[in-house]
KEKE-3310 file (N, C-alpha, C; in steps of 0.2 Angstrom, whole numbers, plus 5000, padded with zeros to 4 digits):
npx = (5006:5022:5031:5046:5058:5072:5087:5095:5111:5125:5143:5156:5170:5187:5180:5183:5196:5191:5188:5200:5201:5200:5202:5197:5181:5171:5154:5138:5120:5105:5089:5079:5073:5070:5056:5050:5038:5030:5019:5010:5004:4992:4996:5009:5027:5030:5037:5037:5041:5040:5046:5053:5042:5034:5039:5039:5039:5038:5033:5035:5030:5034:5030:5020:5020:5010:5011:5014:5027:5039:5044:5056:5062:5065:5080:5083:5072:5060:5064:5058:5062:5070:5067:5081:5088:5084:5090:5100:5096:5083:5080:5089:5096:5084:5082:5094:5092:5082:5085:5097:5091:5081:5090:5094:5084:5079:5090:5088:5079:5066:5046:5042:5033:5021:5024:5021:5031:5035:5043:5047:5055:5060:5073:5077:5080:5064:5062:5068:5082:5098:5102:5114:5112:5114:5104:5102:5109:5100:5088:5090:5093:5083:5073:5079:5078:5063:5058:5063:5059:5047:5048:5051:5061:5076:5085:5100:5107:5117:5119:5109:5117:5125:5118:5112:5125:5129:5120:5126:5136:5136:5130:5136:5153:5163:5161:5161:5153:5150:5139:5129:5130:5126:5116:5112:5113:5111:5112:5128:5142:5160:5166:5173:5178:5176:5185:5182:5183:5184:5173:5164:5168:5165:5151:5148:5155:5152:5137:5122:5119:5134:5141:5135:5139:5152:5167:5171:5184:5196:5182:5175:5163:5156:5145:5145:5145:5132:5138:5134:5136:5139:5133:5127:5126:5120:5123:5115:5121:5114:5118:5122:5131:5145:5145:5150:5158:5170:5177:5180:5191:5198:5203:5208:5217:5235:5246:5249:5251:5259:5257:5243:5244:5253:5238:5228:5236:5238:5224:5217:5223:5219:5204:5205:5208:5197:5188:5193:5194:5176:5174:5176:5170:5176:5171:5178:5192:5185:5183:5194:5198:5192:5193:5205:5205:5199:5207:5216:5208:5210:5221:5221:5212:5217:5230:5223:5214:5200:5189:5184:5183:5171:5166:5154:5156:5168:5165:5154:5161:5170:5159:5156:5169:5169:5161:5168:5165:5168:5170:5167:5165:5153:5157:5157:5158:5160:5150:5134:5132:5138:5145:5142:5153:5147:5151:5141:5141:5140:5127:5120:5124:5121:5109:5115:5125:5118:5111:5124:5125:5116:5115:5126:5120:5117:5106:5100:5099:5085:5090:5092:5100:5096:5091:5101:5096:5098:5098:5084:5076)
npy = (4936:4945:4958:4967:4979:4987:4997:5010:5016:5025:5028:5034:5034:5026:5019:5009:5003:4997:4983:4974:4962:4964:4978:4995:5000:5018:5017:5026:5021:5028:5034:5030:5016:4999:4988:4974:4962:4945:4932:4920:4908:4897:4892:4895:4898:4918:4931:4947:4964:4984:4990:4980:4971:4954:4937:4921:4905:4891:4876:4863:4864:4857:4849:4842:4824:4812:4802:4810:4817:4828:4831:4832:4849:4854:4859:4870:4880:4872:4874:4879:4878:4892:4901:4901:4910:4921:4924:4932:4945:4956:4950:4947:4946:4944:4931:4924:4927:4920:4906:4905:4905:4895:4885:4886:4884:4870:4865:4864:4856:4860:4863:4870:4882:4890:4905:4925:4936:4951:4967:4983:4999:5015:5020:5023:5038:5046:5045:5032:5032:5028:5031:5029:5021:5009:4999:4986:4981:4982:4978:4963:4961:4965:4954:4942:4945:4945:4932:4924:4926:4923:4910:4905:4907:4912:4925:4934:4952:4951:4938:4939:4950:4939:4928:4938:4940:4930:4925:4939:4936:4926:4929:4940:4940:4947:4958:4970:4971:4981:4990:4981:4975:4989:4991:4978:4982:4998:5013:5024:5014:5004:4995:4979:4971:4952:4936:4933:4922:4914:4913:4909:4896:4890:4889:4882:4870:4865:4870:4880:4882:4881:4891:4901:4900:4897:4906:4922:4927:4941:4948:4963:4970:4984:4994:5013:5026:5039:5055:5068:5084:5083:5086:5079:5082:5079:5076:5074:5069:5065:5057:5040:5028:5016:5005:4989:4989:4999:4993:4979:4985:4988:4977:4968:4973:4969:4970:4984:4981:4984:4997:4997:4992:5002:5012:5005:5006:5016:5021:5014:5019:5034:5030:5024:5036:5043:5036:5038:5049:5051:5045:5052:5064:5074:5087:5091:5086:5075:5080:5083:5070:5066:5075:5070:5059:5059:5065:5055:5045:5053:5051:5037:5037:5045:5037:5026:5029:5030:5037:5042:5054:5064:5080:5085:5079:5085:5098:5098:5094:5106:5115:5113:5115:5129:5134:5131:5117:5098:5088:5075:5062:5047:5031:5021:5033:5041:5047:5047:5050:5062:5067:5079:5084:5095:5104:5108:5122:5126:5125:5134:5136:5128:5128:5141:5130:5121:5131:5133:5120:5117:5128:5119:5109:5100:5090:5091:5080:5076:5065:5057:5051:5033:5026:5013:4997:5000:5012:5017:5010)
npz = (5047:5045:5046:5040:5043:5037:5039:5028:5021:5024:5022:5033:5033:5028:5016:5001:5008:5016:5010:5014:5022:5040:5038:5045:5046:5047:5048:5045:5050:5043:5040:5029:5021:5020:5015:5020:5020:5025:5021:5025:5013:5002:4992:4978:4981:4980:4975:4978:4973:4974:4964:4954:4949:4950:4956:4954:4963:4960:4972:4984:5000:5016:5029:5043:5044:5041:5052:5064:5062:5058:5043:5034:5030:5013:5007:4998:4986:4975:4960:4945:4928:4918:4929:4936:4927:4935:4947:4943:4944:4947:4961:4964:4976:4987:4983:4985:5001:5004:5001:5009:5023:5022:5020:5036:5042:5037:5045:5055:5058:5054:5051:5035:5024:5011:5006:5003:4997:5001:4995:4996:4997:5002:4997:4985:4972:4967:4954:4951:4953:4959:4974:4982:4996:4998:4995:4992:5004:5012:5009:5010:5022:5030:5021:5029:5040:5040:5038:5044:5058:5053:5050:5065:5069:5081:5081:5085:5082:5078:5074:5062:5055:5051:5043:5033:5027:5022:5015:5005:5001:4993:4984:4978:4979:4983:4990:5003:5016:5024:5022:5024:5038:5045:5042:5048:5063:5065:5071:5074:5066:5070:5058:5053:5039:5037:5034:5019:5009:5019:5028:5017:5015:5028:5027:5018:5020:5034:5034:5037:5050:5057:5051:5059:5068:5071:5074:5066:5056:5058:5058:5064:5073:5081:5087:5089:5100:5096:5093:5099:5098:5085:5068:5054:5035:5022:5003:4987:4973:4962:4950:4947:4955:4951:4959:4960:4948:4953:4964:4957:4952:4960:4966:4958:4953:4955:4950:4959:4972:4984:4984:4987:5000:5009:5006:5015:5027:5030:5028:5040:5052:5051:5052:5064:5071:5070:5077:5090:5093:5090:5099:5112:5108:5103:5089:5082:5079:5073:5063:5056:5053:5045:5032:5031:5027:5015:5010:5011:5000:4990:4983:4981:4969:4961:4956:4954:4945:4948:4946:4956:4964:4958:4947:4953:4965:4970:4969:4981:4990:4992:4993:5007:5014:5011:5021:5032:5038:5037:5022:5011:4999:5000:5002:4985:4978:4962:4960:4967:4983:4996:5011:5023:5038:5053:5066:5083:5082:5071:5066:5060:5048:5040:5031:5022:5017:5008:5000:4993:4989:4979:4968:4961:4957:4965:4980:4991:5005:5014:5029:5043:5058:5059:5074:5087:5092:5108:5109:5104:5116)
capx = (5009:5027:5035:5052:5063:5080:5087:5100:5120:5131:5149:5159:5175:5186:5179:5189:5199:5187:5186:5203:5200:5201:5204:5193:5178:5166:5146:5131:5112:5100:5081:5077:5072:5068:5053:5048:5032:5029:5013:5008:4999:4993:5000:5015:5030:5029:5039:5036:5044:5038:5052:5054:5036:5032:5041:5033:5043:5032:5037:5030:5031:5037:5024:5022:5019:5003:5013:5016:5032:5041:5045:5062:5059:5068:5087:5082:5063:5059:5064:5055:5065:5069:5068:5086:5090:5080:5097:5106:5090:5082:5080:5095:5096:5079:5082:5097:5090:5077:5089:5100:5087:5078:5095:5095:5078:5079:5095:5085:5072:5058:5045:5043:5027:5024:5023:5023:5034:5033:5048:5046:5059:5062:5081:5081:5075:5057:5060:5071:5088:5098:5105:5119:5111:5114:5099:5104:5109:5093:5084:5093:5093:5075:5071:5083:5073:5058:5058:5067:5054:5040:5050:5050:5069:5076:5092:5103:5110:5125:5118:5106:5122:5129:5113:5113:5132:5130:5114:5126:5141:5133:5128:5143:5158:5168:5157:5163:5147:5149:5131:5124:5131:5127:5108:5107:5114:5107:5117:5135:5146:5164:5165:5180:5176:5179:5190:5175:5185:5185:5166:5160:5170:5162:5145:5148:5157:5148:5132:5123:5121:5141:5143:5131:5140:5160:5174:5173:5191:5194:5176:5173:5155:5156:5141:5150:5141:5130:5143:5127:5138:5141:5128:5128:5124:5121:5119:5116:5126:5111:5125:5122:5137:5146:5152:5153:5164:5176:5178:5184:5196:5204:5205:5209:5226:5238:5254:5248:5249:5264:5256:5238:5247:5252:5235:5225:5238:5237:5217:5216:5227:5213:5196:5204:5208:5190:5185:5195:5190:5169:5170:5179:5166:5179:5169:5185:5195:5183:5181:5200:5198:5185:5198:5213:5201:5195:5216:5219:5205:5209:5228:5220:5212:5224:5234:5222:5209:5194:5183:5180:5179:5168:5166:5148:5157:5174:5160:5151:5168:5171:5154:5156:5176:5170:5159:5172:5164:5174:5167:5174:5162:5151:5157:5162:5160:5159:5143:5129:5135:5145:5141:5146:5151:5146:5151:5135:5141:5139:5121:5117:5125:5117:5105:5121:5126:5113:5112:5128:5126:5109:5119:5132:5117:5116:5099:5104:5093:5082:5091:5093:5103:5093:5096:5101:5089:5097:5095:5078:5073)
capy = (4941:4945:4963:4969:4986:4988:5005:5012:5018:5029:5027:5040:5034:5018:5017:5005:5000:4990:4977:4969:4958:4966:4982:4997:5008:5019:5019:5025:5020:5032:5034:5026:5006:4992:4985:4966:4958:4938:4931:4911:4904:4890:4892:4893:4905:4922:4936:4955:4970:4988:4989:4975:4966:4949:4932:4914:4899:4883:4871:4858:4865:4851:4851:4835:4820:4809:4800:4817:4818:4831:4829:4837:4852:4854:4865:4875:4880:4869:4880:4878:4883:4896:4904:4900:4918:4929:4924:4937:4948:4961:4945:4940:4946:4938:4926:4921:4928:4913:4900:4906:4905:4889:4880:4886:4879:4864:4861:4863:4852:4864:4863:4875:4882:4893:4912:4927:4939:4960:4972:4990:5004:5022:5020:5028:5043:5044:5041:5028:5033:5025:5037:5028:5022:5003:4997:4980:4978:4984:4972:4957:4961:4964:4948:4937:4946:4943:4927:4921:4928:4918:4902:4907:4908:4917:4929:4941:4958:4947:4932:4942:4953:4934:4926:4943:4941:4922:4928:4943:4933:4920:4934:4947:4936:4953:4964:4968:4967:4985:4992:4973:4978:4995:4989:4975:4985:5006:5018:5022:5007:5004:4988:4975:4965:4946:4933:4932:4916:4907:4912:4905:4888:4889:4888:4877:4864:4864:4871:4888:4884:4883:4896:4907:4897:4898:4911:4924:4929:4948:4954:4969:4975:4988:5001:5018:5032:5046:5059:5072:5087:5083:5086:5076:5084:5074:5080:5067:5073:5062:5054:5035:5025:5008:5002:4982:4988:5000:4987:4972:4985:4988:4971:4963:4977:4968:4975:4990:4977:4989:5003:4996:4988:5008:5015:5002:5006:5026:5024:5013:5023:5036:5028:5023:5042:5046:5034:5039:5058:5051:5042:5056:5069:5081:5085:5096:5082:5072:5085:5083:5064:5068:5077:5064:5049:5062:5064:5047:5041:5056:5049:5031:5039:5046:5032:5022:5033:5026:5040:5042:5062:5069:5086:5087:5076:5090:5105:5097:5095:5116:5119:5113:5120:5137:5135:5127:5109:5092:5083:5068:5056:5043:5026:5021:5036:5042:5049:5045:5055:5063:5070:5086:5085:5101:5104:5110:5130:5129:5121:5141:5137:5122:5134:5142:5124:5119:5133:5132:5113:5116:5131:5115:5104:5095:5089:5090:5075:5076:5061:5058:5045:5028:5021:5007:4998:5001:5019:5016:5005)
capz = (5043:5048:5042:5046:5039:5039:5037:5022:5027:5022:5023:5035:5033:5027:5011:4999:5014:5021:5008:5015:5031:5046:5038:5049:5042:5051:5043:5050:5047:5041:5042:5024:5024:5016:5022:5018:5024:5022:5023:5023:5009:5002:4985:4976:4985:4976:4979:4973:4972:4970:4960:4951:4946:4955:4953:4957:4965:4963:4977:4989:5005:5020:5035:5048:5042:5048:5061:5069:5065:5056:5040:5031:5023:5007:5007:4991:4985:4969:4955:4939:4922:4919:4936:4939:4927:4941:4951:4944:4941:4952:4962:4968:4982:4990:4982:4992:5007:5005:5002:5017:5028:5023:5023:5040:5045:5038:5046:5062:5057:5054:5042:5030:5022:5005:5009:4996:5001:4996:4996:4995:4998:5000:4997:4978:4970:4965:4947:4953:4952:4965:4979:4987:5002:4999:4994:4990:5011:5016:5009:5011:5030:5030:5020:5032:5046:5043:5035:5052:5062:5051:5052:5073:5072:5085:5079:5087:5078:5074:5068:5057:5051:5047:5038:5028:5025:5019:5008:4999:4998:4986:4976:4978:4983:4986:4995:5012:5021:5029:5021:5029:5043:5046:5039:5054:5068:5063:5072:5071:5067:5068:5053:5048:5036:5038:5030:5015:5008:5025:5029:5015:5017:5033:5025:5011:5022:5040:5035:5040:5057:5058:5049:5062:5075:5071:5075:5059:5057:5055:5059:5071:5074:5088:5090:5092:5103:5094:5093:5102:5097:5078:5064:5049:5030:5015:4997:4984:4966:4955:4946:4949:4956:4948:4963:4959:4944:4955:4968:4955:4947:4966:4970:4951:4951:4958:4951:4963:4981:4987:4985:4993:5009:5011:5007:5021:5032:5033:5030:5047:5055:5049:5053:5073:5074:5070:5082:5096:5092:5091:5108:5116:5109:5098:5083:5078:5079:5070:5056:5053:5050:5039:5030:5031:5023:5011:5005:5008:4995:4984:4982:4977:4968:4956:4959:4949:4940:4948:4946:4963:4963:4952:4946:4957:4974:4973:4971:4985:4996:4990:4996:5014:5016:5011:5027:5039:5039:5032:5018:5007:4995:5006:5000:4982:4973:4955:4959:4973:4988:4998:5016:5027:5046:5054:5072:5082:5083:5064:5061:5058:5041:5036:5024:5018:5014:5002:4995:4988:4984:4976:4964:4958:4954:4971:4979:5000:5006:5023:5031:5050:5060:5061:5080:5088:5097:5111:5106:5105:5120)
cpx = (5015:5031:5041:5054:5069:5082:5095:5107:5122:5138:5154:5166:5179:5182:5186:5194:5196:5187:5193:5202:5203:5204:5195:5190:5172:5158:5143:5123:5108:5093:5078:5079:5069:5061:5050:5043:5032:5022:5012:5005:5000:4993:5005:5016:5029:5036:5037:5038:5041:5042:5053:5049:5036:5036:5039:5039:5040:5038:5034:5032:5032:5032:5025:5016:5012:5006:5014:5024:5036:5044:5051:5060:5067:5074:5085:5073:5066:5057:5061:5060:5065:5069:5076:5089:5089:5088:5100:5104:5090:5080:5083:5097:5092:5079:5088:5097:5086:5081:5091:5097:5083:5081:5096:5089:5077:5086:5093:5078:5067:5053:5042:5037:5029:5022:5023:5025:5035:5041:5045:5051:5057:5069:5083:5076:5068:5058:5065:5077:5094:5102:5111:5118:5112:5108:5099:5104:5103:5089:5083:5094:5087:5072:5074:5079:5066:5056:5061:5062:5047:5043:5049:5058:5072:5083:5093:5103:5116:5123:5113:5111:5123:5125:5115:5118:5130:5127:5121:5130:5140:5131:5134:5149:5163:5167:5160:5160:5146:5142:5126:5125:5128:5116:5104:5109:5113:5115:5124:5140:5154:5163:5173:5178:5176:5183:5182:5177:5182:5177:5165:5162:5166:5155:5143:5152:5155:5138:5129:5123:5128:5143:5141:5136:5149:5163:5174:5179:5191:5188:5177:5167:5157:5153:5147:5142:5139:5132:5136:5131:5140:5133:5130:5125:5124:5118:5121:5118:5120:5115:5123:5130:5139:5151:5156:5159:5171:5179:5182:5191:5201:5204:5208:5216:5230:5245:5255:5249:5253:5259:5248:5240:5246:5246:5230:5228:5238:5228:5214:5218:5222:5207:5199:5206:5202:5186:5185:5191:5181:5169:5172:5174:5170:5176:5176:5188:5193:5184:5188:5204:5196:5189:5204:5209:5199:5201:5218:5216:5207:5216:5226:5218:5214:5228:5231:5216:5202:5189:5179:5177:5177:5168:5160:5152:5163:5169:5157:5156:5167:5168:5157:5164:5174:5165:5163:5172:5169:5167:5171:5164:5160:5151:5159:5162:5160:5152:5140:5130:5138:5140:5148:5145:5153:5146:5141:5134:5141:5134:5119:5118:5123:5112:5109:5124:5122:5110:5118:5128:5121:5110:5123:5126:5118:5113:5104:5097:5092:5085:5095:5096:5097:5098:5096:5097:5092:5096:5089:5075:5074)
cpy = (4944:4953:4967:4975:4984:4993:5005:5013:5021:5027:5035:5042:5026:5016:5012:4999:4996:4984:4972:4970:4963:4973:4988:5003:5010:5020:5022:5023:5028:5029:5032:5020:5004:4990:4978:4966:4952:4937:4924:4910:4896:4890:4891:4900:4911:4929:4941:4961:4978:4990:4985:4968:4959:4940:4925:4908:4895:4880:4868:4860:4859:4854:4842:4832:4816:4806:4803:4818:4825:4829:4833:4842:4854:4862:4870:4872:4878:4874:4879:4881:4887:4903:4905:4910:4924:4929:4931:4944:4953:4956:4942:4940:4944:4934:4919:4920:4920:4907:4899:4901:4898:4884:4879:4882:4873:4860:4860:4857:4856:4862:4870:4879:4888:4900:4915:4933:4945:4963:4979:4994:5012:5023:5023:5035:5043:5044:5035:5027:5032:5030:5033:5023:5013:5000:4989:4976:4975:4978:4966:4957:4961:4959:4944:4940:4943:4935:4922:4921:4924:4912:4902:4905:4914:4920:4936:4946:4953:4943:4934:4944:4943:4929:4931:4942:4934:4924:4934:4938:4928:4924:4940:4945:4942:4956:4964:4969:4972:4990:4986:4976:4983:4992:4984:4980:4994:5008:5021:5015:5006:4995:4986:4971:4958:4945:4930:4926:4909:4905:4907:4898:4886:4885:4883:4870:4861:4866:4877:4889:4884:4889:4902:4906:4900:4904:4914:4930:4935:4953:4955:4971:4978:4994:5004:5024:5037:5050:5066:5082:5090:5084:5084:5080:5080:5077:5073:5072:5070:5058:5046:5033:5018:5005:4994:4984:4991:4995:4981:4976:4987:4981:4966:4968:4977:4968:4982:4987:4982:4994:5005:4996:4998:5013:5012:5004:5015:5024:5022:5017:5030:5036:5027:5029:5045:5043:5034:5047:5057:5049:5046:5063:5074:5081:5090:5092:5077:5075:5082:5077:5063:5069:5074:5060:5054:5062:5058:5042:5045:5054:5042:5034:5040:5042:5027:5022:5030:5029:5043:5051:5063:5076:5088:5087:5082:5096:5104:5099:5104:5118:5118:5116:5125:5137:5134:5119:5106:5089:5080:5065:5052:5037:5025:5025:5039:5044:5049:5052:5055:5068:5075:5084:5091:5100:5106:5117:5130:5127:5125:5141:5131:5126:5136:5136:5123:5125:5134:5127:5114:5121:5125:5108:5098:5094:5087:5086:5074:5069:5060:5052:5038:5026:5015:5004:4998:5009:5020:5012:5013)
cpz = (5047:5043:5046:5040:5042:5035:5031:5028:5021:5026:5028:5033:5032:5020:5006:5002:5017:5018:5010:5022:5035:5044:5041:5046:5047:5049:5050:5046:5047:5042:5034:5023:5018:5021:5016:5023:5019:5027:5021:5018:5005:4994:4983:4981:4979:4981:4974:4976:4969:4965:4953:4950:4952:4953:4956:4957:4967:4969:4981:4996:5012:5027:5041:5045:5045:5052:5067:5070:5059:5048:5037:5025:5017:5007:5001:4991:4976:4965:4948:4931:4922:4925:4938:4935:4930:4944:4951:4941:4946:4959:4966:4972:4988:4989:4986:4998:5009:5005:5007:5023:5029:5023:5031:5046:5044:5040:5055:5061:5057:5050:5041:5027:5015:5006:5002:5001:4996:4999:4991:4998:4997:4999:4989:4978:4969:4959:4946:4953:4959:4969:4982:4994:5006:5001:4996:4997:5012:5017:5010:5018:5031:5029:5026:5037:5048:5039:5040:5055:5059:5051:5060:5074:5075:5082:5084:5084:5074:5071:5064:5053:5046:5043:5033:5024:5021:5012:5002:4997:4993:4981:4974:4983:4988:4989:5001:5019:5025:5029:5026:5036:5048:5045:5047:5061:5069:5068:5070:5071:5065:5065:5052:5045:5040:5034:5025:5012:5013:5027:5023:5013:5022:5032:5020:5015:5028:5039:5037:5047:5059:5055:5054:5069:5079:5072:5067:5061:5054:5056:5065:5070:5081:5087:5093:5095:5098:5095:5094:5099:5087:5072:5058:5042:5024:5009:4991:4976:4959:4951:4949:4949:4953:4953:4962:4954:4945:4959:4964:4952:4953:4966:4965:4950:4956:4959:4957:4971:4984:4990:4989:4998:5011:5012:5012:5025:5036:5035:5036:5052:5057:5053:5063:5075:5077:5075:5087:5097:5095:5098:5115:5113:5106:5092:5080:5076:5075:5062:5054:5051:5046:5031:5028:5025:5017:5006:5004:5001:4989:4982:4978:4970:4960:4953:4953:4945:4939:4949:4953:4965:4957:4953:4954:4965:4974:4974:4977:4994:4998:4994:5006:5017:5016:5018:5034:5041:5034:5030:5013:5003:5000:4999:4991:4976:4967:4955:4967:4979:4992:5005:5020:5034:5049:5062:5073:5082:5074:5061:5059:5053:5038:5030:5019:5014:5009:4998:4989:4984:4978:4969:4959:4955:4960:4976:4988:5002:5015:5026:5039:5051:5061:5069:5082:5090:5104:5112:5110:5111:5129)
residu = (UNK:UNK:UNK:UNK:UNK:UNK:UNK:UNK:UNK:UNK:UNK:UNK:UNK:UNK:UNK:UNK:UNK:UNK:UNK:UNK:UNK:UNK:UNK:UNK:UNK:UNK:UNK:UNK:UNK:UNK:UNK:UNK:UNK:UNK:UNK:UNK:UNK:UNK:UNK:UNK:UNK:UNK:UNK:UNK:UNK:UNK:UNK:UNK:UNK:UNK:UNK:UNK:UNK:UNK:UNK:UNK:UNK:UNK:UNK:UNK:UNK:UNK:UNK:UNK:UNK:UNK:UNK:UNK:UNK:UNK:UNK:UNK:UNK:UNK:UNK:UNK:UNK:UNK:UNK:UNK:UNK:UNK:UNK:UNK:UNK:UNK:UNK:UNK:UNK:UNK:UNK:UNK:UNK:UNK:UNK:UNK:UNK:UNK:UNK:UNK:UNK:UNK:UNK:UNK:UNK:UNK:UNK:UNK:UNK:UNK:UNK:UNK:UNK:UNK:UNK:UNK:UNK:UNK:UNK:UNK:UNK:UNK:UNK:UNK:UNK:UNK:UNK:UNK:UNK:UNK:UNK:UNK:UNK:UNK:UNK:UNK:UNK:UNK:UNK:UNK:UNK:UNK:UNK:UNK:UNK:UNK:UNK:UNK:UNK:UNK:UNK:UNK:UNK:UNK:UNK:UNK:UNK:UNK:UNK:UNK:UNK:UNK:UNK:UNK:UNK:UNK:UNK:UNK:UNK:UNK:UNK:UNK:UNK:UNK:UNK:UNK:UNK:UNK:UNK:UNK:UNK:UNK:UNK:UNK:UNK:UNK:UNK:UNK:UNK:UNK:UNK:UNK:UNK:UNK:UNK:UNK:UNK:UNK:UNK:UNK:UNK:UNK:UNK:UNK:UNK:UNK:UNK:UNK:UNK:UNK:UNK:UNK:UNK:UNK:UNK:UNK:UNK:UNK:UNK:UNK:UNK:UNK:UNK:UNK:UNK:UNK:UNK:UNK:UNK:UNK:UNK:UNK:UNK:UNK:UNK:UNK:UNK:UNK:UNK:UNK:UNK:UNK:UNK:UNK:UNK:UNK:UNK:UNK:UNK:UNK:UNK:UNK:UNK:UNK:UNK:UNK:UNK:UNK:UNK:UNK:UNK:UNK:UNK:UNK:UNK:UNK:UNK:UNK:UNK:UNK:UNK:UNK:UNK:UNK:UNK:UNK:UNK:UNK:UNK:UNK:UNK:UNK:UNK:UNK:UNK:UNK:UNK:UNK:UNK:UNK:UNK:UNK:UNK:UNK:UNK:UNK:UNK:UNK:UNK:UNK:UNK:UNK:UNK:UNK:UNK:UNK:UNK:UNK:UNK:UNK:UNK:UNK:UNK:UNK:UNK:UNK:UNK:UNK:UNK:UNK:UNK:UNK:UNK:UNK:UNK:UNK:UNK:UNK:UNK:UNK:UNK:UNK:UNK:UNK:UNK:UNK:UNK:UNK:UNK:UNK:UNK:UNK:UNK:UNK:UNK:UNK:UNK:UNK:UNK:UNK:UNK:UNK:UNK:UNK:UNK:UNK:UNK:UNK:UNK:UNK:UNK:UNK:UNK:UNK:UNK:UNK:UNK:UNK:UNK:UNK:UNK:UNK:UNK:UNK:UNK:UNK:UNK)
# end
């Protein structure tokens, strides 16, 4: 039995912006996860979900052969009818996960065997109402984790991030993988997309081990330091977010290209301020980043009436200006949440914070930094 977690994320800065290649966003991981366990059996494959009930993937699993030789195990689990509509179910994300992974095994010659595989989450509300925190990563990092780890494939941070990234991009061609990201690698992280076209030629023309192998064009992963002086606040607004549908309506309006090229290039300009300020320890100088990306998004914004402030995420901003802190919306917006950075001579207002948000109908959630594992080691 094989169980792995991978932690939620919030977006610091760089929202939007990140979905064109090599454009710069900053996340961090949090302390609520995904957690998968896979167990061997000798039945059909199963998956279940505290979530989303249980679903059965008949299949003949591939073992060694009586010569003693290896036998090849099958690119895709023998799908039964019917089965193929989970794809785009509560589903579709594991269920990518497992293709991914078993394309990757059987390109190494492995064989294969039939598991049932459990996901559980603390990433929404307790009546189930999603908080923001990129659920959808979590768990497609956590499957490809441990699913690796029960085949006995050995993965980096990186070539986890880039299983995980294969697995979403089959199911969210657009995504820009900075929730994945931030899911395989915990702490702070500066993210750039990739070229999500080129990757997934990668993988549909060489196969996953080239894809895990190749040059992906445009990505940055770079752990950034714990900013030890900064304190983070998050209030979630209860408002669910539609971010697939904000996301197609940036990248589907293309009479607006002019006016995008200029909102990427302030908001990098932005996110490498923030990052110079983090790794030099100015939380003042941070806050004022915070603040930049906070006008930059609220001009898109306007710009093209994507809902991105709501009434709760501007009272939420309000609340923490009236104390001194910078706050903006964490990622895409029209709800979910929005987070406050508080130097450390103002954690004495943290209380005065949440009571203000808690007045405007906004729920401040106990959530702490997830670290690295060098972090942790």
């Amino acid at each position: 039995m094989i169980t792995r977690t991978a932690p939620g994320k919030l977006f610091v800065a760089g929202e939007y912006a990140v979905l064109e290649p090599g454009c710069p966003a900053v996340l961090v991981a949090v302390d609520r996860y995904a957690t998968v366990t896979v167990t061997a059996t000798s039945g059909p494959t199963t998956l279940s979900s505290d979530r989303a009930g249980e679903l059965v993937l008949p299949r003949r699993p591939s073992g060694r052969s009586s010569g003693g030789r290896l036998s090849r195990p099958a690119a895709e689990p023998h799908v039964e009818p019917g089965i193929e509509a989970a794809k785009n179910g509560p589903f579709s994300y594991v269920l990518s996960a497992v293709r991914v992974v078993e394309r990757l095994v059987a390109e190494r010659g492995m064989p294969t065997c039939c598991f049932h595989l459990s996901v559980s989450t603390d990433l929404a509300a307790p009546d189930g109402r999603k908080l923001g925190l990129g659920s959808s990563a979590a768990v497609t990092v956590a499957t490809c984790d441990a699913l690796a780890r029960f085949h006995r494939l050995k993965l980096g941070r990186e070539e986890l991030y880039r299983l995980a990234m294969l697995a979403t991009l089959a199911v969210a061609p657009d995504a820009s993988g900075g929730d994945v990201a931030a899911s395989a690698f915990g702490g702070w992280l500066l993210y750039c997309a990739p070229d999500r076209q080129s990757v997934a030629s990668l993988a549909d023309g060489g196969g996953i081990t080239a894809a895990l192998d190749a040059p992906w064009r445009e990505l940055t992963l770079r752990p950034l330091p714990t900013p030890v002086d900064a304190h983070l606040e998050i209030g979630w607004t209860g408002e669910p977010a539609a971010t697939t549908e904000q996301v197609r309506r940036l990248l589907g309006d293309q009479h607006r290209a002019a006016g995008h090229r200029t909102f990427f290039n302030v908001s990098a300009d932005c996110v490498s301020a923030l990052v110079y300020w983090l790794t030099h320890g100015d939380v003042t100088r941070m806050q004022e980043q915070i603040r930049c990306a906070r006008y930059v998004l609220g001009v898109l914004d306007r710009q093209m009436s994507l809902g991105w402030m709501t009434p709760r995420l501007r009272a939420l901003c309000a609340a923490a200006d009236a104390i001194g802190a910078a706050a903006k919306p964490s990622g895409a917006g029209g709800g979910d949440c929005g987070i406050a950075l508080l130097r450390r001579d103002q954690q004495h207002q943290v209380a005065e914070l949440h009571d203000r948000w808690k007045r405007e109908g906004i729920q401040p959630l106990d959530l702490r930094v997830h670290p690295t594992e060098q972090d942790r080691a």
